[in-house]
DSSP file (Angstrom, degrees, kcal/mol; ACC not computed):
  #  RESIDUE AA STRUCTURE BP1 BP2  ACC     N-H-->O    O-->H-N    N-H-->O    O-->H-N    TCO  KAPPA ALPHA  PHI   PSI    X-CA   Y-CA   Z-CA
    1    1 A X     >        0   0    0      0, 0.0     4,-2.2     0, 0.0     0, 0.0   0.000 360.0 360.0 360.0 -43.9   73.5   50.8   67.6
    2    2 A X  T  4  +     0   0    0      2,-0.2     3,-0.2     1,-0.2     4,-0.2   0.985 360.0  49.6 -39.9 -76.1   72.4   48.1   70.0
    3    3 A X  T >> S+     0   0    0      1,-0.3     3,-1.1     2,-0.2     4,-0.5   0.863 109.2  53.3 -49.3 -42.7   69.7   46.7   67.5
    4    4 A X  H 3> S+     0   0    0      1,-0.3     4,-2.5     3,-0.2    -1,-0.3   0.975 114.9  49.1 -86.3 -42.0   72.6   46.5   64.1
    5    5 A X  H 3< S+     0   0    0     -4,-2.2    -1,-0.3    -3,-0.2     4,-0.3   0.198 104.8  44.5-101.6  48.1   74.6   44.7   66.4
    6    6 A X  H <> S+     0   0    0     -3,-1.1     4,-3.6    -4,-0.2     5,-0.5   0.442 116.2  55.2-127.1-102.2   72.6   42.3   67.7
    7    7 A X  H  X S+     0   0    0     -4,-0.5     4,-1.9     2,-0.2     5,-0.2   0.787 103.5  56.7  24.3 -74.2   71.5   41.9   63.7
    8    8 A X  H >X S+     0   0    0     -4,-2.5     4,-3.5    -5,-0.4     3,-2.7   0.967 112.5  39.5 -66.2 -73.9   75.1   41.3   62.8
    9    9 A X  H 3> S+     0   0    0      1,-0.3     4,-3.0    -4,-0.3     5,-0.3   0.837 114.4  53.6 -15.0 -59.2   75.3   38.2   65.4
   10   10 A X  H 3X S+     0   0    0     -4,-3.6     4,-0.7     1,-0.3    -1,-0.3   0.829 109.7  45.5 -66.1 -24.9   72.2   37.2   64.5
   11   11 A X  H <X S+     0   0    0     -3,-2.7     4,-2.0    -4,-1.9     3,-0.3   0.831 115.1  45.9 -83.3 -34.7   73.2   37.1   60.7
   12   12 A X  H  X S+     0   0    0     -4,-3.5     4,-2.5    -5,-0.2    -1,-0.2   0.909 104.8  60.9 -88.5 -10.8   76.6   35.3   61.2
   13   13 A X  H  X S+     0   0    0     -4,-3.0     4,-1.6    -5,-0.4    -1,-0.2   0.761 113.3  38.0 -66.0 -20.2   75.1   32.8   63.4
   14   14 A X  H  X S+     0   0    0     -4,-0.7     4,-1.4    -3,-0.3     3,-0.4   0.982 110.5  56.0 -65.4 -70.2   72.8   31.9   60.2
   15   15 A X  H  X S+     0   0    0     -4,-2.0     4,-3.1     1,-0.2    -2,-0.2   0.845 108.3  51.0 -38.6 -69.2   75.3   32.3   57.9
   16   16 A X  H  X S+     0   0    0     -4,-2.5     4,-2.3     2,-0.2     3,-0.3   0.868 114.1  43.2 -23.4 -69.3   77.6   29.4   60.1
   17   17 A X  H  X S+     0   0    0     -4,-1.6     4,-2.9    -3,-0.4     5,-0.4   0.948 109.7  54.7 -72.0 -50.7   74.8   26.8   60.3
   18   18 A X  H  X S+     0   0    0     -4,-1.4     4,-1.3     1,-0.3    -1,-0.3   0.895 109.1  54.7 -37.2 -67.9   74.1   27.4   56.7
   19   19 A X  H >X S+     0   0    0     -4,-3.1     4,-1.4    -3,-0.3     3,-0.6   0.970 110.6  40.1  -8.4 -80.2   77.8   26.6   56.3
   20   20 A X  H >X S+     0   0    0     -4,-2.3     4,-2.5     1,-0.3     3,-1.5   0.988 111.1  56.1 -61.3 -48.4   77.7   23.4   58.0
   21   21 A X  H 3< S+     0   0    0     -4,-2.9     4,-0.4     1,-0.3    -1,-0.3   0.584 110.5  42.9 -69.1  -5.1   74.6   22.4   56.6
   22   22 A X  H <X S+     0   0    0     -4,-1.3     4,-1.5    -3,-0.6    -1,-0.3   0.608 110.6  64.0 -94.1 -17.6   75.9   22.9   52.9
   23   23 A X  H <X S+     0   0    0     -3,-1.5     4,-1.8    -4,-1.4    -2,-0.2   0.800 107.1  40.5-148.7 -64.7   79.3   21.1   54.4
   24   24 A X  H  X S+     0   0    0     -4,-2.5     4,-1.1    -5,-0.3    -3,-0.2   0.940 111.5  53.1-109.6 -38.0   77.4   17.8   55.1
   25   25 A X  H >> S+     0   0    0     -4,-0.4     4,-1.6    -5,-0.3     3,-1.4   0.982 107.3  55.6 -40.3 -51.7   75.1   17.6   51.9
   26   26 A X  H 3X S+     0   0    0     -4,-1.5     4,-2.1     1,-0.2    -2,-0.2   0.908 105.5  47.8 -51.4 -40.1   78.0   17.9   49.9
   27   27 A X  H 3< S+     0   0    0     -4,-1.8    -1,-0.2    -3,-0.2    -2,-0.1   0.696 108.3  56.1 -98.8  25.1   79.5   15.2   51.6
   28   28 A X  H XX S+     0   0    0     -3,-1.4     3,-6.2    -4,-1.1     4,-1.0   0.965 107.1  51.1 -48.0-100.1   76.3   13.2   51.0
   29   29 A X  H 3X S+     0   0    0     -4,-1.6     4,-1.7     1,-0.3    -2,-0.1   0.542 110.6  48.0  16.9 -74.5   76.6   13.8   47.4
   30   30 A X  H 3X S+     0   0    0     -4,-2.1     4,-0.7     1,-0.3    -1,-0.3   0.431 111.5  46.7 -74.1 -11.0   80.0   12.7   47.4
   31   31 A X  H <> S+     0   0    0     -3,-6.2     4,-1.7    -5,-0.2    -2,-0.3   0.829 110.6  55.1 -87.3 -30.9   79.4    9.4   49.4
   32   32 A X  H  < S+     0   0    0     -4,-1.0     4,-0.4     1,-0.3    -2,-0.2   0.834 110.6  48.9 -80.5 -17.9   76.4    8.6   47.1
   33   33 A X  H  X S+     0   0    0     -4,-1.7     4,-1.8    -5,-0.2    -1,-0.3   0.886 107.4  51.1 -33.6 -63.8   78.8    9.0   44.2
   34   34 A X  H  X S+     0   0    0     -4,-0.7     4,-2.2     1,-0.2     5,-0.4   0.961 108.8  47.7 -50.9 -78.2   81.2    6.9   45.7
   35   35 A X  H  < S+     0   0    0     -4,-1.7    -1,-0.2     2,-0.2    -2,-0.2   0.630 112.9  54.1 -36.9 -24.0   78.5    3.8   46.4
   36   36 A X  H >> S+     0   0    0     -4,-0.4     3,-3.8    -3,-0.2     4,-2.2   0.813 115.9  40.2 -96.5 -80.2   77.2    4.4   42.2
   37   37 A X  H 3X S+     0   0    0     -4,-1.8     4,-3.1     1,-0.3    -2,-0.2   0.771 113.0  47.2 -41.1 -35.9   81.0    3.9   41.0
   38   38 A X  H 3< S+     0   0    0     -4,-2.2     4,-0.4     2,-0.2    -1,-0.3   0.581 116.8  49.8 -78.9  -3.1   82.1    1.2   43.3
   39   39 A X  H <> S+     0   0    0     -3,-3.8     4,-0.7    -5,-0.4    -2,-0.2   0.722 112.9  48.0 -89.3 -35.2   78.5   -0.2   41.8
   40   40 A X  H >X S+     0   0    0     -4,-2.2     3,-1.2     2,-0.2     4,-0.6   0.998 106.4  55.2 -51.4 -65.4   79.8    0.6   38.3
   41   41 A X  H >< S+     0   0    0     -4,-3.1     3,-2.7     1,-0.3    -3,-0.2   0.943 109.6  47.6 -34.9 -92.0   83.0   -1.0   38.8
   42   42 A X  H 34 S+     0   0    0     -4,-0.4    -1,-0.3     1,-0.2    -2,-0.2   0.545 102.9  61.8   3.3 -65.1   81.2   -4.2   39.8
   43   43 A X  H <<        0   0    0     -3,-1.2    -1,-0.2    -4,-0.7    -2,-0.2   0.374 360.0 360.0 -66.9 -42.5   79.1   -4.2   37.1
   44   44 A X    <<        0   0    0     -3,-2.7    -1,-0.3    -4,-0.6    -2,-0.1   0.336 360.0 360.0 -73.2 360.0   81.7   -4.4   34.5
């Protein structure tokens, strides 16, 4: 019983950073987006 919840911790403590780290590519993404339209806009 010990061992499955020790497990379980250990699995939502993955899951969180996994989280977060999906959390700040996306807003990577979405800044390098930004920087290519306001470089379209220019452009015009």
């Amino acid at each position: 019983m010990r061992k499955l919840v020790v497990l379980a911790i250990a699995a939502t403590s993955l899951l969180a950073a996994a989280c977060n780290t999906i959390e700040g590519a996306g807003k990577d993404v979405g800044a390098a987006g930004q920087a290519i339209e306001e470089t379209a806009q220019d452009a015009k």
